[in-house]
Structure formats: structure tokens, C-alpha cells
C-alpha positions as CSV (number, residue, x, y, z in Angstrom):
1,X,75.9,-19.4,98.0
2,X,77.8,-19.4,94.6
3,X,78.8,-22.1,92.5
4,X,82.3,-22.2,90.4
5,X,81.6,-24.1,87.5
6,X,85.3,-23.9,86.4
7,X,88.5,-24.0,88.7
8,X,91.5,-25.9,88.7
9,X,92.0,-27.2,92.0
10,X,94.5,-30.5,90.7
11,X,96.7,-27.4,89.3
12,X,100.4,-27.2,91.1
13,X,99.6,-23.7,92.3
14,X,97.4,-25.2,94.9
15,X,100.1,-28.1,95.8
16,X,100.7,-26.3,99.4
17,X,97.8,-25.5,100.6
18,X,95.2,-27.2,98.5
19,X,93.7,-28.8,101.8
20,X,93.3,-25.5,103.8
21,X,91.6,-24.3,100.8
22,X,88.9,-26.4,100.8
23,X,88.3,-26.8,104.2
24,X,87.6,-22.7,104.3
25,X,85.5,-22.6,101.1
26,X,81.9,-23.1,102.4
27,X,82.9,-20.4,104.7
28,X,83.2,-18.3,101.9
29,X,79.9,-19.3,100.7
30,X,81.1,-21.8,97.9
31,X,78.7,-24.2,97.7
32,X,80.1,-26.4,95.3
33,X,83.1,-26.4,92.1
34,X,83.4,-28.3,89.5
35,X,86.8,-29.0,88.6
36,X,87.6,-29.9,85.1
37,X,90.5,-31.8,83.7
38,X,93.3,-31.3,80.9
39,X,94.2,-34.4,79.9
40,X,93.9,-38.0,81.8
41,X,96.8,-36.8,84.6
42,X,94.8,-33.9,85.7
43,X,91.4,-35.7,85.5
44,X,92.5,-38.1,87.2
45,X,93.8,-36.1,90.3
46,X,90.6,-33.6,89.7
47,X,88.6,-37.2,90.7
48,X,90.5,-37.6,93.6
49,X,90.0,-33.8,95.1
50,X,86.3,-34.8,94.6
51,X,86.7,-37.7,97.1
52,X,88.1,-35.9,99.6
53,X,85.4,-32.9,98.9
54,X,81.7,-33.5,99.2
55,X,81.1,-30.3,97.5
56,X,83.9,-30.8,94.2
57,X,82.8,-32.9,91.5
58,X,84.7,-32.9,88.3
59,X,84.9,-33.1,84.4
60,X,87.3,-35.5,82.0
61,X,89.0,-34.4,79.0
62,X,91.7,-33.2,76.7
63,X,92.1,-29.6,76.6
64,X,93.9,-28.6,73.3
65,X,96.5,-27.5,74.3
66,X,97.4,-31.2,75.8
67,X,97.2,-32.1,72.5
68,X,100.8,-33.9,72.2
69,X,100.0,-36.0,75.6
70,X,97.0,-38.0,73.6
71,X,97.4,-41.4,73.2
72,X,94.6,-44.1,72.4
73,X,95.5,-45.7,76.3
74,X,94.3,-42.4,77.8
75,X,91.3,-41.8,75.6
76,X,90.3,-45.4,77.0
77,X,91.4,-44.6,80.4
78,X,89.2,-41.0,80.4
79,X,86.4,-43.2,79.0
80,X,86.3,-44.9,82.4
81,X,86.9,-42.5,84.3
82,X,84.0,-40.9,82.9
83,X,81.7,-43.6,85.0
84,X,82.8,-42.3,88.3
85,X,80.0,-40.7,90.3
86,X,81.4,-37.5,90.5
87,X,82.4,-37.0,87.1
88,X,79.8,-34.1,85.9
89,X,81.0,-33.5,82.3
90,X,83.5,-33.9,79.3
91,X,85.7,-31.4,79.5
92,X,88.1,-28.7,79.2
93,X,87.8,-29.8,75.4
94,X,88.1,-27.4,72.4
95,X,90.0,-25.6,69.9
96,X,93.2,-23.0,71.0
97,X,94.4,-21.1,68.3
98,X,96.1,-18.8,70.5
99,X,98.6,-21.1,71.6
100,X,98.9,-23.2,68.7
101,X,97.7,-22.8,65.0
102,X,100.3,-25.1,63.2
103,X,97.5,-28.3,64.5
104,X,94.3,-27.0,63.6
105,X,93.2,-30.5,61.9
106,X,94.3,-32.4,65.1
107,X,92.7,-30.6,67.1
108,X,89.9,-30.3,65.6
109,X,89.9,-34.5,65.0
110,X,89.9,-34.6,69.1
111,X,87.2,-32.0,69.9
112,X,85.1,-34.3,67.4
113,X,86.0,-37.0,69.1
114,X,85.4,-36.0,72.9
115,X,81.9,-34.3,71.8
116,X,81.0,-37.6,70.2
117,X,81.9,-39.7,73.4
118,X,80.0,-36.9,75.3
119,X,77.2,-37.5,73.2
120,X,77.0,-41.4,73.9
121,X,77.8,-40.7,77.7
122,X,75.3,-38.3,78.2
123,X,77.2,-36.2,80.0
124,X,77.1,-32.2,79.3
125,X,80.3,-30.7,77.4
126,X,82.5,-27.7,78.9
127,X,84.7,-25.6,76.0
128,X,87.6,-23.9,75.1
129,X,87.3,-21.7,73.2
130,X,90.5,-19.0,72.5
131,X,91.0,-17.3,68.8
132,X,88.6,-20.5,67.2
133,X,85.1,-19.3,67.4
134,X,84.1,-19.9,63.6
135,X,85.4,-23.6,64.2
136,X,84.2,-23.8,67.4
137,X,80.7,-22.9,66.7
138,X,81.0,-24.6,63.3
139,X,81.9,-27.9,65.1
140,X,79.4,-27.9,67.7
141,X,76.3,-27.6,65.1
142,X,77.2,-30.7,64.1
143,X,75.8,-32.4,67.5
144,X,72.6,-31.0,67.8
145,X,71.1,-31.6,71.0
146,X,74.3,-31.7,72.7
147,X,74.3,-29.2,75.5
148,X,77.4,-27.5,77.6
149,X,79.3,-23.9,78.2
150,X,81.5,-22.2,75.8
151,X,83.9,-21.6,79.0
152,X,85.3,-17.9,79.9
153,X,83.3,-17.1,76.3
154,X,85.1,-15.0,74.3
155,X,83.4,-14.7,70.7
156,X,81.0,-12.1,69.4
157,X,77.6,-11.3,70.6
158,X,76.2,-12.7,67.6
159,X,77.7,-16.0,68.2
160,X,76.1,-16.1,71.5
161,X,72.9,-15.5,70.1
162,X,73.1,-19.0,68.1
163,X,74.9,-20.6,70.9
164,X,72.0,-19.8,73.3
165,X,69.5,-20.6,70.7
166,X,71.0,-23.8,70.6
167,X,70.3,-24.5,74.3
168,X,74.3,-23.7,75.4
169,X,75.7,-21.7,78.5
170,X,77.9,-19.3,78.2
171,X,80.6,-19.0,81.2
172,X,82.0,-15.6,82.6
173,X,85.2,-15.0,84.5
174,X,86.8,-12.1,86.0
175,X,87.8,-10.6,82.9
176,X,84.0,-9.4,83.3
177,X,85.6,-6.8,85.8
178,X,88.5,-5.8,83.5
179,X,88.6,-1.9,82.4
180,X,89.1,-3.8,78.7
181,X,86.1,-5.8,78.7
182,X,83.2,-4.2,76.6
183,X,83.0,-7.1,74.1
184,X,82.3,-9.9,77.5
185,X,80.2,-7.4,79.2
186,X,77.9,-6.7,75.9
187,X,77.3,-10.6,75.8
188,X,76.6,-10.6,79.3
189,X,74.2,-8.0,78.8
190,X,71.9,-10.2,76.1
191,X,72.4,-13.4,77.8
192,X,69.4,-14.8,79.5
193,X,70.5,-15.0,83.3
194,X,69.2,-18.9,83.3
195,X,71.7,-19.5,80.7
196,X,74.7,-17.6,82.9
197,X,77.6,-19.9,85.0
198,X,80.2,-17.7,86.8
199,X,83.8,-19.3,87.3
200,X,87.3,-18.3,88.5
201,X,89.0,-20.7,85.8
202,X,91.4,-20.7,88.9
203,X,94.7,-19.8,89.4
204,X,94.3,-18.1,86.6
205,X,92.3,-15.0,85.7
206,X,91.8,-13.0,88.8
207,X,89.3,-10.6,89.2
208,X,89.6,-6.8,90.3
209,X,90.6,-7.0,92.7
210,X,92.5,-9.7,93.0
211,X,94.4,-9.3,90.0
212,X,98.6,-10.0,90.0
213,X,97.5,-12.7,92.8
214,X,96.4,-16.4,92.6
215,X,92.6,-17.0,92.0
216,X,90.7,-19.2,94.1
217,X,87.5,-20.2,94.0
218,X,86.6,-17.6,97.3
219,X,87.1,-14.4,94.5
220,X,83.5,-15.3,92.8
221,X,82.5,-13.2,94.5
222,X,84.0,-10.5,92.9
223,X,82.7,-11.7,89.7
224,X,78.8,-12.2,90.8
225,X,79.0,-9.0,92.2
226,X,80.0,-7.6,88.7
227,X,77.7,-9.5,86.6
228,X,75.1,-8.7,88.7
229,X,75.2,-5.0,88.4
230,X,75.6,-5.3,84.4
231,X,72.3,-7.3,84.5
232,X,70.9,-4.9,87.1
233,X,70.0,-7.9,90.0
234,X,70.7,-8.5,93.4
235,X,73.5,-10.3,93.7
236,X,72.8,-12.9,96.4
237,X,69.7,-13.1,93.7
238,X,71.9,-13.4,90.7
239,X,74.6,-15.8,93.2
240,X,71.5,-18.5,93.9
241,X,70.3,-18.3,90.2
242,X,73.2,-19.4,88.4
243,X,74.3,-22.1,91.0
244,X,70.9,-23.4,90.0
245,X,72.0,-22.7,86.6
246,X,75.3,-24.8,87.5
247,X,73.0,-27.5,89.1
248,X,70.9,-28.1,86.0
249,X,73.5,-28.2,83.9
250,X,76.2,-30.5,85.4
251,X,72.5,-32.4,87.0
252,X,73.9,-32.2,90.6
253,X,71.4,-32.3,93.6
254,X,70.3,-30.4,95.9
């Protein structure tokens, strides 16, 4: 069974057939996803997939890029949201300098702030990291004992030593299966396989192969089967240890 620890089920590509989806996912051995928002639109509906999903739970949060749609109204509304009993962690928060380096100080003011509401929620943090990773990592020492995934990581193996020395998971995706990907696959190779979550971040980022189509939460498998040969395991092994991995993080039960 296989856990997606980040797919985008409330995104529009999933608007027809987002029912039918779910209903055939535990046949294709997904035993849960976690489903985490952008800003407080696509939390919101991310909450409401989880009603109608016993296996989908969800995080809260303001992804950088969503920077524009923050407002003190939905930091409040988020807040609450953050009590519902499906809401597993604060997140997709982070720094995107990719997309947008003209706001580096406002971003980096609301990654503060979401990692310090994290902190007083106790809730477990999920990040984005693209093009930021001396912020990023900068940032994040500042809250010791704050623990999460750097999502689809990205950043040097060396950073992932002090990121897992901190007690952080490090999230891969199917890039891990790209002919380009010698840089994820090196970190994969020195990362603990208790501190390893796979995810689709689905629709986006379909494995080989998948790729050119729309990801789902079905093609993990793709990606355990990948990650499992670079850390030389069995993959229905490797599959069961990091949705126990997912489990412990995100403190869902059995």
C-alpha cells in the first residue's frame, strides 16, 4: 500500500472526474493522500475532498506563489481551519524564487509567519522549496524542533545532510525517474529510508512513464518502484516503510 504525501486533488484538472478518482484509488493500492493547500480557497476545498474521502486528509497554507491573495481575513480563516480533524499539517508554505524574485522579503515575512503558527499548532510543516534553498534552510534553523518535508526536494546533498540532522523529511517525486535527475537521485541515495515520503505533487510532475499526461495519485507507483531500486529494497518493502514514514509524520492512525 503506498501513501502520497503530496497531491493536489482540489486542483481544476481533477474538476471532471475527481469523484471516479477516488472511488478507484484503494484499488490501486493508495492507502491514503494528503492533500495540501495553496492558499485559504484551495484549503478550504482540500478540507472538503477529505469529507467525502476517509482515506484524504489535508494541510492549510499559503504557498508563495499565492503570495498576492494574502490578506489578514484568510490568515485568520486558515487558523481555524487548521482545528479541523483532518487537517494533518501547515502547508504548501515556502520560498519560490523561480517564479518570483522581485518579493523575496514578503515572502520570506509569510514563511516566518506560517512556521510560527505551525509551531503553536503543533502541527508538522510541508515546504516549498524552488531556487531558495540558502533561505529556506536559513529560515527553518530558526525553529528548532519544528519538524516537516522540504517537498519534491531540490537542494544539494549537503543540505540534506543538515536537514535530516535536524529531524526533517525529504519528499521525492517523479522527477526521481527523469534521465536528468542525478542531483535527486544522489540525495536519495544518502537519505535514511525512515526519513523518505514519496508523492505525485499531482497533476503535475508525472513520472516515466506517465510523463506529457496528468498525474494522479495511482502513478506512485512508478516512483516507489524507482526509489526502491536506487536504495536497493523491495519495493512493496520500501512502499509499506514510507507510508509508515507518512503516518508518523502527519500522526495519522492505523
Amino acid at each position: 500500500m503506498f501513501f502520497d504525501t503530496h497531491a493536489h486533488l482540489d486542483d481544476e484538472a481533477f474538476d471532471t472526474d475527481r469523484a471516479q478518482l477516488l472511488s478507484r484509488l484503494r484499488a490501486e493500492r493508495i492507502r491514503f493522500v494528503l492533500d495540501p493547500g495553496c492558499d485559504l480557497e484551495s484549503s478550504q476545498k482540500a478540507a472538503e475532498i477529505s469529507e467525502q474521502a476517509d482515506f484524504v486528509y489535508f494541510a492549510a497554507g499559503f504557498h508563495p506563489e499565492e503570495l498576492d491573495k494574502f490578506t489578514e481575513e484568510a490568515f485568520l480563516q486558515l487558523q481555524t481551519l487548521a482545528a479541523h480533524p483532518k487537517c494533518r499539517a501547515v502547508g504548501e508554505i515556502g520560498l519560490d524564487y523561480y517564479w518570483d524574485d522581485s518579493h523575496r522579503e514578503e515572502q520570506k515575512t509569510l514563511f516566518h509567519r506560517q512556521l510560527s503558527w505551525a509551531r503553536e499548532a503543533d502541527l508538522p510543516v510541508i515546504v516549498h522549496d524552488r531556487e531558495a534553498h540558502g533561505d529556506c534552510l536559513a529560515i527553518v534553523r530558526q525553529y528548532p524542533g519544528l519538524r516537516g518535508v522540504f517537498h519534491c526536494y531540490s537542494g544539494s546533498a549537503e543540505m540534506a545532510s543538515e536537514l535530516l540532522r535536524m529531524g526533517w523529511y525529504l519528499g521525492f517525486d517523479g522527477p526521481i525517474t527523469y534521465k536528468n535527475a542525478k542531483k535527486a537521485i544522489e540525495v536519495l541515495r544518502i537519505c535514511p529510508a525512515e526519513r523518505i515520503l514519496l508523492e505525485t505533487d499531482s497533476p503535475y510532475l508525472s513520472p516515466v512513464p506517465m510523463r506529457g499526461k496528468r498525474n494522479d495519485p495511482s502513478n506512485l507507483r512508478f516512483i516507489c518502484q524507482k526509489a526502491a531500486e536506487i536504495k536497493e529494497m523491495d519495493p512493496d518493502e520500501f512502499a509499506a516503510l514510507t507510508d509508515a514514514n507518512g503516518q508518523t509524520l502527519f500522526r495519522i492512525p492505523n
